[in-house]
FITOR-538299 format. One record per residue: residue number from 0; x, y, z of N, C-alpha, C, O, CB in turn; residue in three letters. Coordinates in steps of 0.02 Angstrom, whole numbers, plus 32768, in hexadecimal, padded with zeros to 4 digits. Glycine has a CB too. Example, Ala and Ser with C-alpha at 12.3 -4.5 7.8 and 13.67 -1.06 7.14 Angstrom:
[pt 0,[8294,7EE4,8186],[8267,7F1F,8186],[8294,7F5B,8186],[82C8,7F5A,81A7],[8235,7F20,81C4],'ALA']
[pt 1,[8282,7F90,8162],[82AC,7FCB,8165],[8285,8002,818A],[829E,8039,8192],[82C0,7FE2,811E],'SER']
# end
This chain:
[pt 0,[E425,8D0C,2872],[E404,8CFD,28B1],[E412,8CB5,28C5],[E421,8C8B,289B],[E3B8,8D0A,28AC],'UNK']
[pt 1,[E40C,8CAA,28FB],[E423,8C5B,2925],[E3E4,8C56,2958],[E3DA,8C87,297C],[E47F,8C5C,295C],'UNK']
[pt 2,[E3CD,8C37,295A],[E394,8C01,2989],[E3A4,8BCC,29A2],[E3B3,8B9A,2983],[E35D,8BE6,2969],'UNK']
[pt 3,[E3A2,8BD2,29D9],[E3B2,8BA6,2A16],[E37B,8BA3,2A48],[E368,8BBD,2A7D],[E3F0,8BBF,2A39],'UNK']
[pt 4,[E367,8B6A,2A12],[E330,8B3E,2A55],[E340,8B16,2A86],[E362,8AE3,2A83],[E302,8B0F,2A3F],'UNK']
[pt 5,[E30E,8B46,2ADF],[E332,8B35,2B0D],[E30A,8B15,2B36],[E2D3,8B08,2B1E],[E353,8B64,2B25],'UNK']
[pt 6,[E316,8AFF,2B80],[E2F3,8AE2,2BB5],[E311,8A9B,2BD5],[E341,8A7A,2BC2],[E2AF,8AD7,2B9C],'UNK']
[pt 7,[E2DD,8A8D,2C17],[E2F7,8A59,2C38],[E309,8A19,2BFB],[E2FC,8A27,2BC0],[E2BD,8A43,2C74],'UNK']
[pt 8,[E328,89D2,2C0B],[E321,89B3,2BEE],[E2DE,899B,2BED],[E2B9,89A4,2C1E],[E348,8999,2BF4],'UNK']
[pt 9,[E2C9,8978,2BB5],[E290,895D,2BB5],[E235,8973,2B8E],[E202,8953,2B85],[E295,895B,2BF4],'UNK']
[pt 10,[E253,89CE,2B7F],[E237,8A01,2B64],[E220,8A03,2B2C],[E1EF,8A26,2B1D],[E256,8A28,2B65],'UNK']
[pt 11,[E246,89D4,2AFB],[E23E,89A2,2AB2],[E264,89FB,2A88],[E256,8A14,2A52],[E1C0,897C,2A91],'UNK']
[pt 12,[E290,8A0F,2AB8],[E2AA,8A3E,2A75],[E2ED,8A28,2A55],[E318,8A50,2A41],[E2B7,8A90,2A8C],'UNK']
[pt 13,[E2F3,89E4,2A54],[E327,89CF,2A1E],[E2EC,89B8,29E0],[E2F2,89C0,29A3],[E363,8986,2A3E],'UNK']
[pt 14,[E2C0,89A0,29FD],[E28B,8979,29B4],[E26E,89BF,29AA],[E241,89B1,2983],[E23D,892A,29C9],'UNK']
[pt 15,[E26B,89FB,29B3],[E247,8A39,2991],[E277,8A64,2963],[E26B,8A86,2930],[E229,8A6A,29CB],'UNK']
[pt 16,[E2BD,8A54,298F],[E2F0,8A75,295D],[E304,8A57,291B],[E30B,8A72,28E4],[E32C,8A7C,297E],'UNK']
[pt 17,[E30C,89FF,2936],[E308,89E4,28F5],[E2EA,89F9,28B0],[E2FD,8A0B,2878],[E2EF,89B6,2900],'UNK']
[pt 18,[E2AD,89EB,28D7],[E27A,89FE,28A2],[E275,8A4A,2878],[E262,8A4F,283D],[E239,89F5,28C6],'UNK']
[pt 19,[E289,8A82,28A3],[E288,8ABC,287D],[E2CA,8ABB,2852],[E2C3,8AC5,2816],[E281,8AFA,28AC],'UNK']
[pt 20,[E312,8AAF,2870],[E34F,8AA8,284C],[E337,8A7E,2819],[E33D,8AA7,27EA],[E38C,8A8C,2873],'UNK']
[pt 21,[E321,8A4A,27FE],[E31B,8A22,27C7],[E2E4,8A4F,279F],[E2F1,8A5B,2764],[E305,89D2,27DA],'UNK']
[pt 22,[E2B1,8A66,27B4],[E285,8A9B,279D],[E2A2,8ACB,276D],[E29C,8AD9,2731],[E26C,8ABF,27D4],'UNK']
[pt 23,[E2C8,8AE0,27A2],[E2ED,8B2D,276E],[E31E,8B17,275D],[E343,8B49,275E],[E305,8B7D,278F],'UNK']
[pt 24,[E345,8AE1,2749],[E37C,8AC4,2738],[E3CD,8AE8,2754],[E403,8AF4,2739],[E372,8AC2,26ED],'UNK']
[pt 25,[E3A8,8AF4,27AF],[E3EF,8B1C,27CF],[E428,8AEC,27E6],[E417,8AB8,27CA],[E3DC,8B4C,2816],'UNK']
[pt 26,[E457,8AE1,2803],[E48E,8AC9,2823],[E473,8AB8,286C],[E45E,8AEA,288A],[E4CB,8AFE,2820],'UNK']
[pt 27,[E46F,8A7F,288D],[E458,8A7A,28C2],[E488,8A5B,28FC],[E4B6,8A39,28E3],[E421,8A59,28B4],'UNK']
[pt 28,[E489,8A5D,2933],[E49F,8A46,2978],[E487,8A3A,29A0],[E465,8A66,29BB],[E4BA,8A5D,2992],'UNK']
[pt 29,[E489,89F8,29BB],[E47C,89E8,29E5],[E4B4,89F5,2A1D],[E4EB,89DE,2A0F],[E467,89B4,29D6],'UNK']
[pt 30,[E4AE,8A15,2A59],[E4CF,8A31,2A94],[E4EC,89FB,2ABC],[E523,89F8,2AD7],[E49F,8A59,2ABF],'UNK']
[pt 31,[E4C7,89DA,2AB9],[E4E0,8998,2ADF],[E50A,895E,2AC0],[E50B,8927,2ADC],[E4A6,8977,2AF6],'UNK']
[pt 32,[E527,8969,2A90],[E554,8951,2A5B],[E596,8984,2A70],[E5CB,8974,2A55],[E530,895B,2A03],'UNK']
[pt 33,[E596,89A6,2A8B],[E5D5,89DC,2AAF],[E5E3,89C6,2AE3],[E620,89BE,2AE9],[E5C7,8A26,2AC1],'UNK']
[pt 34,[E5C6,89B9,2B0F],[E5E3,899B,2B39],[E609,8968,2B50],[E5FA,892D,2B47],[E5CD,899A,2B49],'UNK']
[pt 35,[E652,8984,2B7D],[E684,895B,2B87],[E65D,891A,2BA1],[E622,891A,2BB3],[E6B9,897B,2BB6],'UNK']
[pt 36,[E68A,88DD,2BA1],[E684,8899,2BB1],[E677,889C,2C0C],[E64A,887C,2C29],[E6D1,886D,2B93],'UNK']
[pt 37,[E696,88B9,2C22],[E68F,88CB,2C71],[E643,88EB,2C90],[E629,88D6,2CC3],[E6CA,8908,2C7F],'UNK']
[pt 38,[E625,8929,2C5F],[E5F0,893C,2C6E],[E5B9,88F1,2C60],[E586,88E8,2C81],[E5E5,8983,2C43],'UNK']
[pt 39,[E5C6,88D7,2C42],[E58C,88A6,2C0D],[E59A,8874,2C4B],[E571,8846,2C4F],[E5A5,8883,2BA5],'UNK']
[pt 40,[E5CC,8875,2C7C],[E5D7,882D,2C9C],[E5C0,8856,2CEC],[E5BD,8834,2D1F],[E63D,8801,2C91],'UNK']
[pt 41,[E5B5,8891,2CEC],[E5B0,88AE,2D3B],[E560,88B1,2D2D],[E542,88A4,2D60],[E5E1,8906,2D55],'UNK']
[pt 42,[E52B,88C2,2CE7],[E4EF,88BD,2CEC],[E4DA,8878,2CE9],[E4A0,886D,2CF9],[E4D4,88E3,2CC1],'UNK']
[pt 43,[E505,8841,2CD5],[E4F5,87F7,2CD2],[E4DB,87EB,2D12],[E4A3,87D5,2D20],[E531,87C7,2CC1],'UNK']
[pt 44,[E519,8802,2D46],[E505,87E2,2D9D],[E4D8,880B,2DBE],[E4D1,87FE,2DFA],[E547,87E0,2DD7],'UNK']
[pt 45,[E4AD,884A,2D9D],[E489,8868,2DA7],[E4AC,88AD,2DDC],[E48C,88C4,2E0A],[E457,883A,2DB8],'UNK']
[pt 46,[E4F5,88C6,2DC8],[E4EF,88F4,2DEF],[E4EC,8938,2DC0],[E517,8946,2D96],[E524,88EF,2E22],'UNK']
[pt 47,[E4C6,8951,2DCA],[E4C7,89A0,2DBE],[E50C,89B7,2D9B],[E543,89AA,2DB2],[E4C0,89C8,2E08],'UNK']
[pt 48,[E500,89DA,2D64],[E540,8A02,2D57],[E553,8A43,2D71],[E527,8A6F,2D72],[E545,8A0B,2D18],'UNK']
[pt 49,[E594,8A51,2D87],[E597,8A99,2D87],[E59A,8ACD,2D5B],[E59F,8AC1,2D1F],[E5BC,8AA5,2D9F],'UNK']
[pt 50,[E598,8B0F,2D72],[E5BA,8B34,2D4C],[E5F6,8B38,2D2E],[E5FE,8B4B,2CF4],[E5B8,8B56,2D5F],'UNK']
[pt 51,[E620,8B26,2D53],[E66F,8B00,2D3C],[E67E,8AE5,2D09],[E6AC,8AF1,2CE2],[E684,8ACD,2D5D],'UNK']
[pt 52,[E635,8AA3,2D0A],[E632,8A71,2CE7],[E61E,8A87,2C94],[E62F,8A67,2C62],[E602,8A44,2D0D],'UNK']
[pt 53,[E603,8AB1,2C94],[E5CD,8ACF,2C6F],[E5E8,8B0B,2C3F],[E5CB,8B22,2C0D],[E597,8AE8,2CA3],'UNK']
[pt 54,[E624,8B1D,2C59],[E63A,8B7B,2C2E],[E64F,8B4B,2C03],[E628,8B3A,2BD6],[E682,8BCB,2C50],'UNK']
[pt 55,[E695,8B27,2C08],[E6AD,8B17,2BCF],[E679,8AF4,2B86],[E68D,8B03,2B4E],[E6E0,8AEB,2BEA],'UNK']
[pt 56,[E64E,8AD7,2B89],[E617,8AA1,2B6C],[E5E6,8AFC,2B53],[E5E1,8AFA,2B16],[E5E2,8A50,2BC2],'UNK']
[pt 57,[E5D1,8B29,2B65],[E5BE,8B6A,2B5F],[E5E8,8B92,2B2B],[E5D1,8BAF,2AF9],[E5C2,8B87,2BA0],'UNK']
[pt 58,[E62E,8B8F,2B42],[E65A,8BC0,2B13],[E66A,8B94,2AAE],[E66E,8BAF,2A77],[E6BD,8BC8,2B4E],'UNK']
[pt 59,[E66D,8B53,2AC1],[E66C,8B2C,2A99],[E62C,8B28,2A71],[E637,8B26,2A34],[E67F,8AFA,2AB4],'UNK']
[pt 60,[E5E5,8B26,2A83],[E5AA,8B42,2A53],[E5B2,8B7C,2A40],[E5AF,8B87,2A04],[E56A,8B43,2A6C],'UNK']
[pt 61,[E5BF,8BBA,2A76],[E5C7,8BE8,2A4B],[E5EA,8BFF,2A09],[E5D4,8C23,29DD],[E5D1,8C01,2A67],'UNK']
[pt 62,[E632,8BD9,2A0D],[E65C,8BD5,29E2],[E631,8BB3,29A6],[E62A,8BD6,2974],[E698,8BB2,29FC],'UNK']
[pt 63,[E614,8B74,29A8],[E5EC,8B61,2972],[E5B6,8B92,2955],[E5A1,8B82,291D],[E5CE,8B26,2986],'UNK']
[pt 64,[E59B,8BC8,296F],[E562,8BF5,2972],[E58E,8C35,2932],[E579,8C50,28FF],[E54E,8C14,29D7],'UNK']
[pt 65,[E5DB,8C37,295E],[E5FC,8C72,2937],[E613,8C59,28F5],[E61F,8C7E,28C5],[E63B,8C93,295D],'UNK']
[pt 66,[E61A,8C0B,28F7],[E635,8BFE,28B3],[E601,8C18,2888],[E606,8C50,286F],[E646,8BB2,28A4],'UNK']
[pt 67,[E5D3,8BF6,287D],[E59D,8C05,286C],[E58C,8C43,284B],[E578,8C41,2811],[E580,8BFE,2898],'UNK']
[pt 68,[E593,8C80,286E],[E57E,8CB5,2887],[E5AC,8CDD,2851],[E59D,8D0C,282B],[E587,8CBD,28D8],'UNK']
[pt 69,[E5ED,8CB6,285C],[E62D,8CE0,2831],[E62C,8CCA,27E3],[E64B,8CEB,27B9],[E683,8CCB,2853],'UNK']
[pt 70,[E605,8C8A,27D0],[E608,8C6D,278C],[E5B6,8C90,277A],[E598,8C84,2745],[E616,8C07,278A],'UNK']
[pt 71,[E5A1,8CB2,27A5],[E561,8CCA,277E],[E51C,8CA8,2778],[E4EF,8CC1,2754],[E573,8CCE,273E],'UNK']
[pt 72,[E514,8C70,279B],[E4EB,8C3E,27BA],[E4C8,8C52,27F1],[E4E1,8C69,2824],[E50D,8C0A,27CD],'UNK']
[pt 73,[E478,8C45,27E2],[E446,8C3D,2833],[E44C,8C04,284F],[E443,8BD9,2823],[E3F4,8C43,282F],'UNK']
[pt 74,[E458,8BE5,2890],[E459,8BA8,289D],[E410,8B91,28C1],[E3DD,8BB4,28C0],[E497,8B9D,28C3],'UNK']
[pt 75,[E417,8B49,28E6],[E3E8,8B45,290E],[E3F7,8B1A,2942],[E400,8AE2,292B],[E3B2,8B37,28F1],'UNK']
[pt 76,[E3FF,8B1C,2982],[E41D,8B01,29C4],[E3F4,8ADB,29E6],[E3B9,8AE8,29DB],[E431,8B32,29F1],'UNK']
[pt 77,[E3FE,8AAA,2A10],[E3CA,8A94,2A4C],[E3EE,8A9A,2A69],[E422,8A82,2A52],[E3A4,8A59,2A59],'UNK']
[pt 78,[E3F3,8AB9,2AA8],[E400,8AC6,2AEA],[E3EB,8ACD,2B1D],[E3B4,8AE8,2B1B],[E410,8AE2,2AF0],'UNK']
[pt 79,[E405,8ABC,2B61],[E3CC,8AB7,2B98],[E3DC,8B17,2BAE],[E3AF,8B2E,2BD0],[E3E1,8A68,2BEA],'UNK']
[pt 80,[E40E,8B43,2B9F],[E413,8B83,2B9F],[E3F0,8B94,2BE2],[E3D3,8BCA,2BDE],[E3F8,8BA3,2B5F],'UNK']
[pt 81,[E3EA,8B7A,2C17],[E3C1,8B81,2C4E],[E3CC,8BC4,2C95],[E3A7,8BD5,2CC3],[E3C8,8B37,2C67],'UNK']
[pt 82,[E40F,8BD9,2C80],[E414,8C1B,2C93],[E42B,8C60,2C81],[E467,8C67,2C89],[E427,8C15,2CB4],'UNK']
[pt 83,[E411,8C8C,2C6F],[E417,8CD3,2C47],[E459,8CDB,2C3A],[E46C,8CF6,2C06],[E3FD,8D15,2C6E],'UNK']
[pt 84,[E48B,8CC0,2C71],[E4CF,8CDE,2C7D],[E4F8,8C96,2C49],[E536,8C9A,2C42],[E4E6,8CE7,2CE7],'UNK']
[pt 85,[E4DD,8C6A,2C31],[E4E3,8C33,2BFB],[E4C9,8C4B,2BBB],[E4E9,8C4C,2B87],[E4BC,8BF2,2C0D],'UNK']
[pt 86,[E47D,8C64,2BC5],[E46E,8C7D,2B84],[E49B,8CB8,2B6E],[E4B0,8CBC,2B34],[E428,8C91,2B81],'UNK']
[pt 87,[E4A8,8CE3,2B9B],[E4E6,8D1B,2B8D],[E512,8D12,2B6A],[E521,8D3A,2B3E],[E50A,8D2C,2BBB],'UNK']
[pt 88,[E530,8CDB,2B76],[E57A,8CB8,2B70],[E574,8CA2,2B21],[E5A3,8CA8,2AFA],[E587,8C6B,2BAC],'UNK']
[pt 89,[E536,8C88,2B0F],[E51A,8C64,2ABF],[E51A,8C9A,2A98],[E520,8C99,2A5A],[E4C7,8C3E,2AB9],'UNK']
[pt 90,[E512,8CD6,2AC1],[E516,8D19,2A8F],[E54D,8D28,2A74],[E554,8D3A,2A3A],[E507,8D57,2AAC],'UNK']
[pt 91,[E574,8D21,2A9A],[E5C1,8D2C,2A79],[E5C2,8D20,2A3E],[E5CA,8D4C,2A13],[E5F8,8D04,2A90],'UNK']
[pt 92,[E5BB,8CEE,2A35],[E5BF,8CBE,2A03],[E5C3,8CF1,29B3],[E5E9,8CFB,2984],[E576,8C86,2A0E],'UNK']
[pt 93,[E57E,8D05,29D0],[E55A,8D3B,29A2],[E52C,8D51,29B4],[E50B,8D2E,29DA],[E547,8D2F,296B],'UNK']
[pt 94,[E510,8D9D,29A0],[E4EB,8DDA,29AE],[E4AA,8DC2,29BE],[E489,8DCA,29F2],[E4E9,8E0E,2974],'UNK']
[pt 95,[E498,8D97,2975],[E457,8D7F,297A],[E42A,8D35,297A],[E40D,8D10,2952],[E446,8D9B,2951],'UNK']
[pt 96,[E438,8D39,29BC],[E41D,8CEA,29E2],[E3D4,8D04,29F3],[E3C8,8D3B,2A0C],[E451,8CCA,2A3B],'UNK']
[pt 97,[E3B3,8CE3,29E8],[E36E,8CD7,2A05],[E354,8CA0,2A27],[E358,8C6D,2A05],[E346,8CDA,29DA],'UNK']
[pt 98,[E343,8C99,2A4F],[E332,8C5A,2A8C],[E2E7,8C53,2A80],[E2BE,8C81,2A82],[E343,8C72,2AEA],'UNK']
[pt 99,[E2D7,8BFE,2A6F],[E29C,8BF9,2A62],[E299,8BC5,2AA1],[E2C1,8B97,2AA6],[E288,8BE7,2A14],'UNK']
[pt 100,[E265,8BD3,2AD1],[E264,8BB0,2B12],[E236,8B81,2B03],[E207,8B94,2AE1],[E252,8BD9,2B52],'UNK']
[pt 101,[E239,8B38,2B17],[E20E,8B00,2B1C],[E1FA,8B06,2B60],[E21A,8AE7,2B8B],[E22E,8ABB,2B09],'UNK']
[pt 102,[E1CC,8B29,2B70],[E1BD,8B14,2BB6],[E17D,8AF7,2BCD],[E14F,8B0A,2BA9],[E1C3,8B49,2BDC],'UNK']
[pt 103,[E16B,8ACB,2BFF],[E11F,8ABA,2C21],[E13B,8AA0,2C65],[E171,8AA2,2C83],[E0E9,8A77,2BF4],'UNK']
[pt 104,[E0DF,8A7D,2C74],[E0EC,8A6F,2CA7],[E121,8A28,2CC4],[E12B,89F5,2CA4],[E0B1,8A74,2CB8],'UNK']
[pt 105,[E13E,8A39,2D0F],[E181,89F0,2D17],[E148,89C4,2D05],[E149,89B8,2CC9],[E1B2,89D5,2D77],'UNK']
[pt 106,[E110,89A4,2D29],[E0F4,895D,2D19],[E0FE,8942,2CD5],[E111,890A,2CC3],[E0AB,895D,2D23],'UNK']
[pt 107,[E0EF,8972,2CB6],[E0E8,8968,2C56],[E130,8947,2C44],[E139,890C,2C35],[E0E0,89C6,2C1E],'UNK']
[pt 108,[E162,897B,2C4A],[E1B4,8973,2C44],[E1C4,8934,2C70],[E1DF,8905,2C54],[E1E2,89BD,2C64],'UNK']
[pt 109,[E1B8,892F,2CAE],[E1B7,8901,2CD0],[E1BC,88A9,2CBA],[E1E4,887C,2CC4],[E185,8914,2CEB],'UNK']
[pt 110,[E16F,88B2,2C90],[E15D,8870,2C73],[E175,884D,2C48],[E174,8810,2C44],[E130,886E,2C61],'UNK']
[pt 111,[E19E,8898,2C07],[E1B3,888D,2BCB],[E1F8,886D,2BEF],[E209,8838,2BD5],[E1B4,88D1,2B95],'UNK']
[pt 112,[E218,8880,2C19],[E25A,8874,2C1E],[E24E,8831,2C42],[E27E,880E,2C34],[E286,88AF,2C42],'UNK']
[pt 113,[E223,880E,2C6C],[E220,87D0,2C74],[E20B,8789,2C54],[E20B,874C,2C60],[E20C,87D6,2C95],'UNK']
[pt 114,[E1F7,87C0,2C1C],[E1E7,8788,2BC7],[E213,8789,2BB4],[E218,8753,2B97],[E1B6,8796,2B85],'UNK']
[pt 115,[E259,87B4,2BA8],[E288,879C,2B78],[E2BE,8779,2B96],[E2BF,8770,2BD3],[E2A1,87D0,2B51],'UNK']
[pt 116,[E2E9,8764,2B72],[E31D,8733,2B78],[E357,8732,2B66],[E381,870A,2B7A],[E311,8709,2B63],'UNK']
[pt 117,[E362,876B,2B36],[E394,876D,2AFA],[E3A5,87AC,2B10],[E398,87D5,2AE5],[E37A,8765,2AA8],'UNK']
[pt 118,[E3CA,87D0,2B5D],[E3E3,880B,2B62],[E3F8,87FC,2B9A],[E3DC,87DE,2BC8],[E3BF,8844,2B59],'UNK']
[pt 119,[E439,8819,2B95],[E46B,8812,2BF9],[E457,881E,2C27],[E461,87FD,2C5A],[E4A4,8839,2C14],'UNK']
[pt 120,[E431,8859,2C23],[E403,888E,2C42],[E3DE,885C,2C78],[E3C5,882A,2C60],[E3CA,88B6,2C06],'UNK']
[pt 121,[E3D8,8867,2CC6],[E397,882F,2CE2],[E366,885D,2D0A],[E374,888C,2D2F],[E3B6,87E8,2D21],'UNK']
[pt 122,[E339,884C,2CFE],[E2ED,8885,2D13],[E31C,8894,2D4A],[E338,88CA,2D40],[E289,8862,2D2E],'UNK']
[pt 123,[E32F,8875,2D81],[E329,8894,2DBF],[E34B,88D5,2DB9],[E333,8905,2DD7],[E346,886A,2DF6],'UNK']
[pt 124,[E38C,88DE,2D8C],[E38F,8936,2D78],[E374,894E,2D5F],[E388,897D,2D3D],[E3B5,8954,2D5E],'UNK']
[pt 125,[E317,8932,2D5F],[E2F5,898C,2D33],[E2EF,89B2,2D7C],[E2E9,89EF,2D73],[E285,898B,2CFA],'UNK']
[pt 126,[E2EE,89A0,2DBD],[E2DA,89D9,2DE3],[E312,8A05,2DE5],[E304,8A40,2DDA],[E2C3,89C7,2E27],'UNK']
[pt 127,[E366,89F3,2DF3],[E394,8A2A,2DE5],[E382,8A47,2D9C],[E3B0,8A6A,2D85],[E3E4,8A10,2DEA],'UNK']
[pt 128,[E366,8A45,2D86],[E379,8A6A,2D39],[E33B,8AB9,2D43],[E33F,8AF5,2D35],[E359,8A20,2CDC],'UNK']
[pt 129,[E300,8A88,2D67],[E2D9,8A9A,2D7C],[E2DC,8AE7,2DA0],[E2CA,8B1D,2D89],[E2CC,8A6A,2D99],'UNK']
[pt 130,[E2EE,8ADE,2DC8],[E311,8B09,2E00],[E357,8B2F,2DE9],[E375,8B5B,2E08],[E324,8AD6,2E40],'UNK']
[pt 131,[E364,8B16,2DB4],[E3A6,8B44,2D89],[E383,8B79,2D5F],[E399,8BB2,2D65],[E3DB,8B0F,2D4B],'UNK']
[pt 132,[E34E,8B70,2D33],[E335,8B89,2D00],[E327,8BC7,2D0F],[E309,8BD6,2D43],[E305,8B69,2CE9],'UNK']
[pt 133,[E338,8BEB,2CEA],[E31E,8C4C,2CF3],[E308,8C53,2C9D],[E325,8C54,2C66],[E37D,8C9C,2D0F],'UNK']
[pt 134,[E2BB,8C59,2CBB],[E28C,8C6E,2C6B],[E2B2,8CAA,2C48],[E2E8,8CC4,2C56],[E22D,8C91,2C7A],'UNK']
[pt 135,[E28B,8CB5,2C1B],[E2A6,8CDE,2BE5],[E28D,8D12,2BF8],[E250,8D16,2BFD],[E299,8CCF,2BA1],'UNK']
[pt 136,[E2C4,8D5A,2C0B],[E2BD,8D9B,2C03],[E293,8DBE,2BE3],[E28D,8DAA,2BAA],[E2E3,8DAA,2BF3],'UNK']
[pt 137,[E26D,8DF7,2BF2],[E244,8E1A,2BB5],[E27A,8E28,2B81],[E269,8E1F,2B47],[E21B,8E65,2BCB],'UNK']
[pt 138,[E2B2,8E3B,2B8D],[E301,8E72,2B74],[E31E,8E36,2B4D],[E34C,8E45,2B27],[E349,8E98,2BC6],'UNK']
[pt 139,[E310,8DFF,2B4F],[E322,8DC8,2B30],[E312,8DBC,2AF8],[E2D8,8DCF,2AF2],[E314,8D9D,2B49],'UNK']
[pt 140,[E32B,8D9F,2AB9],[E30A,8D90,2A85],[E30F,8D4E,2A79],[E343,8D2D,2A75],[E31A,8DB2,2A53],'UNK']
[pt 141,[E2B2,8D31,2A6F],[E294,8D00,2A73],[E256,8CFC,2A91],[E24D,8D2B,2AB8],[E2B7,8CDE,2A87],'UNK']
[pt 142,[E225,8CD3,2A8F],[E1F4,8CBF,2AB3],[E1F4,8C73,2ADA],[E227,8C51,2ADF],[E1C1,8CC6,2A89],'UNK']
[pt 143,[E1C2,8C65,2AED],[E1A0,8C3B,2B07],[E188,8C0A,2AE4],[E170,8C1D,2AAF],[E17A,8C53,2B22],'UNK']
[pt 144,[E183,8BC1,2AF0],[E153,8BAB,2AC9],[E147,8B7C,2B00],[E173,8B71,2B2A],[E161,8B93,2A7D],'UNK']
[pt 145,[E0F3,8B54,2B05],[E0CA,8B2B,2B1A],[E0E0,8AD9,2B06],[E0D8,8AC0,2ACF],[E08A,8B43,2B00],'UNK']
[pt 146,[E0F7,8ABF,2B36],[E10B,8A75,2B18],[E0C0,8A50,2B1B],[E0B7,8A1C,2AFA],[E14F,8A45,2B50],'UNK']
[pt 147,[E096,8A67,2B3B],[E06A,8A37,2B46],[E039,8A3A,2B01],[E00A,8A11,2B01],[E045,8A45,2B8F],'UNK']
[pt 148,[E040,8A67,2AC6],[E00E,8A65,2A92],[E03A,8A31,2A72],[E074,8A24,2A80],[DFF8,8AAC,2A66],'UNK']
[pt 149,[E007,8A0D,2A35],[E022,89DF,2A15],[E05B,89E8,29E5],[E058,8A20,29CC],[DFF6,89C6,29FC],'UNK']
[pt 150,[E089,89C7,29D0],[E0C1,89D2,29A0],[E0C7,89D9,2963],[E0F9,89DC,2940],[E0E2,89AF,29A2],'UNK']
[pt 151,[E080,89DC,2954],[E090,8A0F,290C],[E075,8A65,291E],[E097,8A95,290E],[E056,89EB,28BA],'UNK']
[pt 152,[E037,8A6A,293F],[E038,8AB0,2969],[E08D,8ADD,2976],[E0A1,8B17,296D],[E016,8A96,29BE],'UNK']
[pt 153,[E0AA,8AA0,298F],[E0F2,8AB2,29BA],[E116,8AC6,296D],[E128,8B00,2963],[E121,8A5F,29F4],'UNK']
[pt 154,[E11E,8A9C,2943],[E132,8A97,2917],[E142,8AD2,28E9],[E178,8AE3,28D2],[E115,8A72,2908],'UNK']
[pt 155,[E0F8,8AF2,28E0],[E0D9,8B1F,28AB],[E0E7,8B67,28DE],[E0F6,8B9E,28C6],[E078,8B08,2892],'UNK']
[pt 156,[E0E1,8B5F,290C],[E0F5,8B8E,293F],[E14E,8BAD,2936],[E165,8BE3,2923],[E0E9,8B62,2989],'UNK']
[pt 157,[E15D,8B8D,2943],[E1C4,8B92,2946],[E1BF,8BA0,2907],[E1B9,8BDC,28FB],[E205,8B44,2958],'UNK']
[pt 158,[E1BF,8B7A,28D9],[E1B7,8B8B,289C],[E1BA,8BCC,2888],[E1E7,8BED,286F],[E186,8B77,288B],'UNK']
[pt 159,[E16F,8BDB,289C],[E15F,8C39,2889],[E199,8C63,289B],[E1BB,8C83,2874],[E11A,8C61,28BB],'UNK']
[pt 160,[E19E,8C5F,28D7],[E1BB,8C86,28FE],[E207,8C6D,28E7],[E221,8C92,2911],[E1A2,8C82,294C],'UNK']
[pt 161,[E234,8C53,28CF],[E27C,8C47,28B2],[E275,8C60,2875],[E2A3,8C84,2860],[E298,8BFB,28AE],'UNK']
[pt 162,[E229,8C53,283C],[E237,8C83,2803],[E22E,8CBE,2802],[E246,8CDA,27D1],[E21C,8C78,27D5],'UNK']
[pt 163,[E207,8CEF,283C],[E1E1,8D1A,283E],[E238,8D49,285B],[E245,8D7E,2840],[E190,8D09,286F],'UNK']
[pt 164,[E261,8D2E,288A],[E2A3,8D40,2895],[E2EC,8D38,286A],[E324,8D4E,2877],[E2A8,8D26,28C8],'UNK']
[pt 165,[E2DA,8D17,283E],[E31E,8D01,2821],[E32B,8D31,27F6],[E2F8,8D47,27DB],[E323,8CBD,27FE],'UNK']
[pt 166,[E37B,8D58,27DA],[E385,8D6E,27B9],[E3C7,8D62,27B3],[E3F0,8D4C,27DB],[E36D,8D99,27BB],'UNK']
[pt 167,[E3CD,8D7A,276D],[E427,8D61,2748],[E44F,8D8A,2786],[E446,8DC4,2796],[E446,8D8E,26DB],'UNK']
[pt 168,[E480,8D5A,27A6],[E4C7,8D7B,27CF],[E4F6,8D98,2789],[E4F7,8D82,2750],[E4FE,8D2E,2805],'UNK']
[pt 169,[E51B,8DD5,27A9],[E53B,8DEC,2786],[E57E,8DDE,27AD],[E580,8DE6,27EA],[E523,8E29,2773],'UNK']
[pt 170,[E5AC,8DCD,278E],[E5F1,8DB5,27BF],[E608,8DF2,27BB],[E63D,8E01,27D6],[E62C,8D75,27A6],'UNK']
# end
C-alpha cells in the first residue's frame, strides 16, 4: 500500500507524513522536491501552474510510487494531489494508493502559510489551489482528515488509519 497525503499548500501534510513515514519506518517524499526548476520559479512569481506544467512532475511521483511498489515497499507521499484526474495518474504508479486528505478551513491554511518562510509557495496561490481542489470521492480510497484538531490528535489519527491499511505488496 502507498499513502499520499494530500491538499492545498499549507495543510501541514508534509509535517503529518513525516511523522507517520518515520513512525512506520516507510520511504518518504516529499512532492515538491520533483519539481522541475521552472515550476519552482513560475510558483516563486506567484503564477499558477498548469496542467502542462504539472503531468510531467505527476508521471515522475508516480514512477517513484511504482518503484516502490515493484521492490515490495509501502511508501508515504505529500502531495498537493488536488485533482482526481492527478490522483488517477498516482495510481498508475500502483493499484494501491490511498489519499489521506489534510483538509480545513482557507482562514486556518491561510494563516499557516503567512507564518512560514521557508517554502516558494506565496499565500496569494492558496486561492487557485483553492478553486483547483476536488475532495475525495466516496469510490476513492482514503479519507478526510480535520487540520484544525491538534497535532498529535492529527497524528494518532493518520497513524491508525496507514496501519489499519497497510499490507505487504506482492511484486
Amino acid at each position: 500500500m502507498h499513502f499520499v497525503f494530500m491538499g492545498v499548500a499549507g495543510s501541514g501534510k508534509t509535517t503529518v507524513a513525516e511523522h507517520v513515514a518515520a513512525r512506520l519506518e516507510l520511504p518518504f517524499a516529499e512532492a515538491d522536491t520533483f519539481h522541475p526548476e521552472a515550476n519552482i520559479r513560475k510558483m516563486s512569481d506567484g503564477t499558477p501552474l498548469t496542467d502542462e506544467d504539472r503531468w510531467p512532475w505527476l508521471r515522475e511521483l508516480a514512477s517513484w510510487i511504482g518503484g516502490h511498489d515493484t521492490l515490495g515497499k509501502s511508501s508515504v507521499m505529500a502531495c498537493s494531489a488536488l485533482k482526481r484526474e492527478y490522483r488517477e495518474l498516482l495510481r498508475e504508479g500502483a493499484p494501491g494508493v490511498h489519499f489521506l486528505h489534510m483538509h480545513g478551513p482557507a482562514e486556518v491554511i491561510w494563516g499557516r502559510l503567512e507564518a512560514r518562510s521557508d517554502h516558494f509557495m506565496p499565500p496569494a496561490l492558496l486561492r487557485s489551489q483553492l478553486e483547483t481542489l476536488e475532495r475525495l470521492q466516496p469510490d476513492e480510497a482514503g479519507r478526510e482528515f480535520d487540520v484544525c484538531t491538534d497535532l498529535a490528535t492529527l497524528h494518532g489519527g493518520t497513524l491508525a488509519y496507514v496501519r489499519d491499511h497497510i499490507r505487504p505488496v506482492v511484486p
